[in-house]
C-alpha positions in Angstrom: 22.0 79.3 185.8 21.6 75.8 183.6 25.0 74.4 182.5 23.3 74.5 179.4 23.0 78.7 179.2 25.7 78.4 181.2 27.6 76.9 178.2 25.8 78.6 175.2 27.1 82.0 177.1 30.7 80.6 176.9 30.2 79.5 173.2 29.1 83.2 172.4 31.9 85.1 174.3 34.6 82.9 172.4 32.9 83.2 169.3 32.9 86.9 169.6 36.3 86.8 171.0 37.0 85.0 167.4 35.3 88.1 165.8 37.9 90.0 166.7 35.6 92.1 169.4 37.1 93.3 173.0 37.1 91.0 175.7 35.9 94.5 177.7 32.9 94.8 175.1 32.0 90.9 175.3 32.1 91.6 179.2 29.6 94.3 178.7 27.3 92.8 176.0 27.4 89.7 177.9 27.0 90.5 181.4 29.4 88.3 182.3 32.7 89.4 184.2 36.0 90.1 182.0 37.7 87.4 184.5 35.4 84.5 183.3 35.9 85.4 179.8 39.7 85.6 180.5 39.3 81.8 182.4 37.1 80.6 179.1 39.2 81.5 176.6 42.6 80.1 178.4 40.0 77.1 179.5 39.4 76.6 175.3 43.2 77.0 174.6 44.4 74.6 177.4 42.0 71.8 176.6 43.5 71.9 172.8 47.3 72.6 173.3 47.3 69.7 176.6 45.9 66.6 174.1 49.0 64.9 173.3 46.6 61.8 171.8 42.9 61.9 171.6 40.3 59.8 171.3 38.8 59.3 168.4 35.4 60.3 169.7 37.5 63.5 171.4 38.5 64.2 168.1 35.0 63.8 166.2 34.0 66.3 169.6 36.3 68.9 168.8 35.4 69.0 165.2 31.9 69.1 166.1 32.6 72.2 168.9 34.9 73.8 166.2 32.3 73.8 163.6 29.5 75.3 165.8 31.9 77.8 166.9 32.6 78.8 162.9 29.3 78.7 162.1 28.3 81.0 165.5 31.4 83.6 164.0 29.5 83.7 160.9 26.1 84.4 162.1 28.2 87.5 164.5 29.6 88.8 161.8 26.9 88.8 159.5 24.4 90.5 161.6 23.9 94.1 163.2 22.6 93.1 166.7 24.4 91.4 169.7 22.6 88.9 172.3 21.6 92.2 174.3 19.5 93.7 171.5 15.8 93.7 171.7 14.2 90.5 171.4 12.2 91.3 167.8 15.4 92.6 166.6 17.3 89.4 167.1 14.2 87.4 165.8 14.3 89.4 162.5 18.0 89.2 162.2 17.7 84.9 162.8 15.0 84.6 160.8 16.8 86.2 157.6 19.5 83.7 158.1 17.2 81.0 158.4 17.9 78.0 156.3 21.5 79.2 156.3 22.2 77.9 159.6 21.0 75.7 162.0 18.1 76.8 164.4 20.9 75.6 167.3 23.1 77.9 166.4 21.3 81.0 165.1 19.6 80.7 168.2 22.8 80.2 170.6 24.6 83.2 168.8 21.5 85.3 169.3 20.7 84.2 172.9 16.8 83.0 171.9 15.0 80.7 173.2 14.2 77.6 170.3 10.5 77.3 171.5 10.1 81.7 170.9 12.1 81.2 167.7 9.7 78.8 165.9 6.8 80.5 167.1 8.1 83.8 165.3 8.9 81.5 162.0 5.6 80.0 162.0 3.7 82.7 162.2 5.4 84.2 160.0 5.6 81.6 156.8 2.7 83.1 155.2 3.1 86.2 152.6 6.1 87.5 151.8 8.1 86.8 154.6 11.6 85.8 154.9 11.0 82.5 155.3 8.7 82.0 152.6 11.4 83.9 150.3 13.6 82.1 151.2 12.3 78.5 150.3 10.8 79.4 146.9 14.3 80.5 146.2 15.5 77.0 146.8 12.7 75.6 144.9 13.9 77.3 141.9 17.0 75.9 142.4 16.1 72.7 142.7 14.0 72.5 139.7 17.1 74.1 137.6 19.1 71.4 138.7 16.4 68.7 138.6 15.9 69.2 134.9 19.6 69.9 134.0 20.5 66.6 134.9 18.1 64.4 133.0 15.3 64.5 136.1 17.7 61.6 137.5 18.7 63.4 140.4 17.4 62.5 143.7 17.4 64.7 147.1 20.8 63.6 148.3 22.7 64.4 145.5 20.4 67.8 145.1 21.6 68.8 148.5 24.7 68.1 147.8 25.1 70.7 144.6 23.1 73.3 146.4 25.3 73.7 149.7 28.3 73.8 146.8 26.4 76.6 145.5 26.2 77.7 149.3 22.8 76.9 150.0 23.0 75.3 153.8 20.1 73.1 153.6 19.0 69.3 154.9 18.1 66.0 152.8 14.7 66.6 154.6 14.2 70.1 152.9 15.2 69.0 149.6 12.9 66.0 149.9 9.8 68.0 151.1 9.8 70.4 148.7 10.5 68.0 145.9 7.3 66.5 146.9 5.6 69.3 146.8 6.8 70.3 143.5 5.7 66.7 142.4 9.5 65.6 141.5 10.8 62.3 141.5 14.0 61.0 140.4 13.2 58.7 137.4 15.9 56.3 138.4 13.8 55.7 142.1 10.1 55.5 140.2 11.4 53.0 137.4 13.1 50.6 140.9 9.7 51.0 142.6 7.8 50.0 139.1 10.1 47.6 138.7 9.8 46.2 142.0 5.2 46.5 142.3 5.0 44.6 139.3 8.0 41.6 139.0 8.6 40.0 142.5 11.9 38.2 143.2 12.7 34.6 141.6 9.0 34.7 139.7 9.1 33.2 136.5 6.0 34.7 134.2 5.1 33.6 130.7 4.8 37.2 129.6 4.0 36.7 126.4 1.6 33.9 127.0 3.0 31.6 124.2 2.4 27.9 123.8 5.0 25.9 123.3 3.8 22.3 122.5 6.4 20.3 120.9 5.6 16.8 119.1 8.7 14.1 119.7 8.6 12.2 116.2 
């Protein structure tokens, strides 16, 4: 076994451990013996209670562990499969939470492969499937916002109002589907007019007036 399964199985057990479910049930869900779970869990608490003071870079990997581990909880507890149900099961369960959460950790919490994942989402996009659902609903969103706010607004601060309306999405997303909606923040198209037609330290007669002036 990879370390890299080996560690996406540990990550599962003490997110479900988290959940609240029985170290016996993880063991059987799992396949892994109750004694490693046991050793996993004390390994998780150890390594936290023992650091008298970390790094910095311990601290910003901690925070980064934690946060998987939350969002991992959250994917558990919203869906009504476990890593041992049928693979289309688990696909349909990830792919109505995708968008929500990253493909790392859907696919982590779900035990499926990333390459078997995309392949289900892309041939999937078309009609109305969840994923197609699921980005016009954003695009509404993001034209409700876009116009609310003067059409001023680029995709950073976009993003940043729909995950506090709790939309988990990237920069990227909002970007790409504002250009496909054919938005652009008027602030960014007046720099770039701005910048195609004045370069920097040009002086221009504009107004192409004459200035001859006669010493008497």
């Amino acid at each position: 076994m990879s370390a890299e399964v080996q560690g996406n199985r540990q990550e599962r057990a003490i997110a479900a451990y988290l959940c609240g479910i029985s170290i016996v049930q993880i063991a059987i869900e799992s396949g892994v013996s109750r004694s490693t779970i046991y050793n996993w869990i004390r390994n998780q608490k150890s390594e936290i209670s023992t650091k008298t003071v970390p790094t910095q870079k311990e601290i910003m990997n901690l925070k980064q562990r934690l946060a998987k581990l939350e969002d991992i909880v959250a994917v558990l507890k919203t869906v009504d499969c476990t890593a041992n149900t049928p693979l289309h099961v688990r696909l349909l369960a990830a792919e109505a939470l995708y968008g929500k959460f990253s493909v790392y950790v859907l696919c982590d919490a779900l035990n499926i492969a990333r390459g078997t994942f995309y392949n289900h989402i892309f041939r999937n996009k078309r009609g109305n499937s969840t994923y197609a659902k699921r980005r016009e609903e954003v695009r509404i969103q993001i034209r409700h916002i876009f116009d609310k706010n003067g059409c001023i607004f680029g995709a950073r601060k976009i993003q940043a109002i729909l995950i506090n309306r709790g939309y988990k999405v990237s920069e990227k997303l909002v970007a790409e589907l504002m250009r496909d909606m054919g938005l652009s923040s008027m602030r960014a198209t007046s720099k770039k007019d701005h910048d195609k037609h004045w370069k920097k330290e040009e002086n221009r007669n504009i107004l192409q007036r004459q200035f001859n002036v006669k010493l008497r």
